[in-house]
N, C-alpha and C positions, 0 to 999 in steps of 0.2 A: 609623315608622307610615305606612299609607298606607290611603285611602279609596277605599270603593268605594261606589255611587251604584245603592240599593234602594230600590226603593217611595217615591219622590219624597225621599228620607233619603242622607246619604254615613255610611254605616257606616264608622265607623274599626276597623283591624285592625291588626296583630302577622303576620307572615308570615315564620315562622323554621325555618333547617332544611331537610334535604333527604331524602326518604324513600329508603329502602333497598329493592332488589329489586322495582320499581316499585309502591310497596304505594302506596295510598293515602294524601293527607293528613290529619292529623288536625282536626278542627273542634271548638274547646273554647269552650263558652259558659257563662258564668261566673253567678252566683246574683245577690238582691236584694243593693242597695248595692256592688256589684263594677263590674268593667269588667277589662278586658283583663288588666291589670296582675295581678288576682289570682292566676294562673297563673305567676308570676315565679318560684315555687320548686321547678315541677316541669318549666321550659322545658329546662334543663339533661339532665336525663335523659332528659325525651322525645325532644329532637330529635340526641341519637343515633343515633336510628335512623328518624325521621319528622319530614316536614318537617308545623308544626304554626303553626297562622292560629288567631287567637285573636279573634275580633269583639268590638266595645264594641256593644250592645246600644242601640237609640234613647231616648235622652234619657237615657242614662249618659254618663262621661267617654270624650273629654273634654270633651264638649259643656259648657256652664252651662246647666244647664235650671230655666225660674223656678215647674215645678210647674203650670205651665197650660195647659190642652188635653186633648182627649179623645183622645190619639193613644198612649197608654201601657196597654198591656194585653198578658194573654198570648197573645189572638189575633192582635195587633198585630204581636207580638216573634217568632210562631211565620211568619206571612208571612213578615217579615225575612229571618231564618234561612233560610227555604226558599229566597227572591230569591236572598238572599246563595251558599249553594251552587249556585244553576243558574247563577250568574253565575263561577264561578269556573272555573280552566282544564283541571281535570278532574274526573270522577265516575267513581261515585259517592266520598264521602268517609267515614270513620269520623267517628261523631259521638257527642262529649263533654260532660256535661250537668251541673251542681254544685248543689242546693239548687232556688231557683226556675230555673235553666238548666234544671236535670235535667227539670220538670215541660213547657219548652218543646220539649226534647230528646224527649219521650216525645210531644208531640202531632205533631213533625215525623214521627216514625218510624210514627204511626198516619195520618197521611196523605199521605205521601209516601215509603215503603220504598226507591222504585226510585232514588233519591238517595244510596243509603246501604248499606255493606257491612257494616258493627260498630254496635253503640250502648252506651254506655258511661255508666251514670247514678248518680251522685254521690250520696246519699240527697236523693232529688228532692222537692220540696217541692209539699203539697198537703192539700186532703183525701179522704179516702173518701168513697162514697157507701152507702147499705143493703146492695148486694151485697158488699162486702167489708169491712163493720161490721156487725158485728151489734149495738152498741150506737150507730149510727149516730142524730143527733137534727138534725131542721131547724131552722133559725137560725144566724145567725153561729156560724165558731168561735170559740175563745179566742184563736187567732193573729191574728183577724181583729181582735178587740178591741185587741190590744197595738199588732198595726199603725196602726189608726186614734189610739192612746195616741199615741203616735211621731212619726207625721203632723200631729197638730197645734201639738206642741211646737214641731214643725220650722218648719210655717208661721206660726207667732208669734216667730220667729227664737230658738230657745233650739235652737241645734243638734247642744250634745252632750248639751243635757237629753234631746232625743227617742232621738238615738243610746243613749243611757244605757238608757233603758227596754227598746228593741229589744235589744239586743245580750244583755242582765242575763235576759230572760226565755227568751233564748235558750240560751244557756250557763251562767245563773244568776247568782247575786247578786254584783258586784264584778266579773263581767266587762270591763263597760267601762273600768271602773280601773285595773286589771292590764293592759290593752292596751296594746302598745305607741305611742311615736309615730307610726310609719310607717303599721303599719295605721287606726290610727286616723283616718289624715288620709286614707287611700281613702276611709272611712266618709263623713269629713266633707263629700268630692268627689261624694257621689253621693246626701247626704241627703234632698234635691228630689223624687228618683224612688221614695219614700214617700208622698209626696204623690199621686203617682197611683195607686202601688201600693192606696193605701186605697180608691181608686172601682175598684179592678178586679175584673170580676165572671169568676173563673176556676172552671171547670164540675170538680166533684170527679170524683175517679179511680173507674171501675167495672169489674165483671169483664169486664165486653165491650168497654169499654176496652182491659184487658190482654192481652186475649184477641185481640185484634185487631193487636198486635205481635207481625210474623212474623219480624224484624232478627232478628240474634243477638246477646241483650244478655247486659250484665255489671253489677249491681248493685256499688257497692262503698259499705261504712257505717265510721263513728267505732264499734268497740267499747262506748264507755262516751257515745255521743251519750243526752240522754235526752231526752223530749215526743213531740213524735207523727211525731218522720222516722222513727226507727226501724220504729215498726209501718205504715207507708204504706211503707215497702220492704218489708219480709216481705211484705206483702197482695201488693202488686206481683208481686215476684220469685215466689208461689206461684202466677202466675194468668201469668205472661207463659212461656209455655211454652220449655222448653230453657234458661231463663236459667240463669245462675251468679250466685252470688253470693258478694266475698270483705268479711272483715271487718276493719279493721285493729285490733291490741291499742293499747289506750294510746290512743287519739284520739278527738276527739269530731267536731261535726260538720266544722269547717276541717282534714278529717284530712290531704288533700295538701299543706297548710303545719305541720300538728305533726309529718306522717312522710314526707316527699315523696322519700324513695331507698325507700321499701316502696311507695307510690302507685306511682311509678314502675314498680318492677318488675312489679305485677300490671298497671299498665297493659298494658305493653310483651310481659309472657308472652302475655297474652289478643290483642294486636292480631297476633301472629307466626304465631297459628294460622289454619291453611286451612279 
């Protein structure tokens, strides 16, 4: 692990691998409740052929963060990111995005392209706005509510009752259950950054939003993910011009840990192309 020193913060990183044919490296920024580590199942394939830096995101692991301060947000985490690549030893980089990563992933690429060669977004997490819902309503969403459900558990210290709720509404009833130990304990590692995720006031996706990513992206979704990643990638992927989009069978939304040699390869085909 080693740290590098953005926006008055030492981001910790993963710095593995060496790229082939002097392609650039890759920058994977991992979703809500993760940190570097999430990536562990698909480090192997990727850095076959790319050397590939994984950032822990501010007030994720391995910090202990006690939930207080107004310094967690996705505008916050999208500086970060941006610091964090101007700071590194070459550009631009390909840049990989999972859940809410994906959603920081996509605001780096709308204001900073010249940073970046590839963009690569995991079903990124978010909401629409009118122009690409048509059943679009003001007020909180429902992710909003469960997050805030979560967050409080958390900060009343019941920390796999909150995990419980998040994870269950996410992937459905018994998910947390069936979890295993390992993951589990990343969960448990990064439960705190709920607590700010609940005050963060992150601006929904619109068509000129998408429209306004000129990168060359690659959507990639869980088959059988259900709620609302799925339809916030189609909206996306149909307004972000030239995208691709691939889908994996069998996985939902954690699809590069249920199928990470198929992750892998569509990774790896889409980054080989000129």
């Amino acid at each position: 692990m080693q740290t590098l020193h953005v926006n008055g913060y030492d981001m910790a990183y993963l710095d593995i691998g060496q790229s082939a044919d002097n392609r650039p490296p890759l920058v994977c920024v991992h979703g809500s409740l993760c940190d570097f580590r999430i990536w562990s199942s698909v480090l192997g394939p990727l850095t076959r052929r790319h050397r590939v830096i994984a950032p822990s995101l501010r007030h994720f692991f391995p910090e202990q963060w006690d939930g207080v301060g107004d310094t967690y947000s996705i505008s916050q985490h999208v500086d970060d990111v941006i610091g964090f690549v101007e700071k590194l030893d070459t550009k631009p980089v390909d840049l990989m995005g999972h859940s809410r990563g994906g959603h920081i992933c996509f605001r780096v690429a709308q204001r900073r392209p010249d940073l970046l060669r590839k963009l690569i977004l995991a079903e990124p997490g978010g909401e629409l706005d009118a122009t690409l819902d048509p059943a679009y309503k003001p007020g909180p969403s429902p992710l909003a509510g469960m997050i805030a459900a979560s967050a409080e558990a958390i900060a009343n210290g019941d920390i796999d009752g909150g995990l419980q709720i998040f994870l269950d509404a996410l992937e459905g009833p018994g998910a947390w259950k069936r979890l295993p130990a390992t993951p589990k304990q990343l969960l448990r590692d990064n439960a705190t950054t709920l607590i700010g995720q609940k005050r963060d006031q992150r601006p929904p996706f619109s068509k000129a939003d998408a429209a306004a990513i000129k990168t060359p992206t690659l959507f990639i979704g869980g088959a059988n993910t259900k709620g609302t990643l799925p339809k916030v990638l189609k909206a996306l992927a149909a307004n972000v011009r030239g995208s691709r989009t691939e889908m994996i069978p069998g996985t939902t939304h954690p699809m590069f840990e249920q199928a990470p040699q198929k992750y892998g390869e569509i990774v790896l085909s889409y980054l080989a192309e000129d």
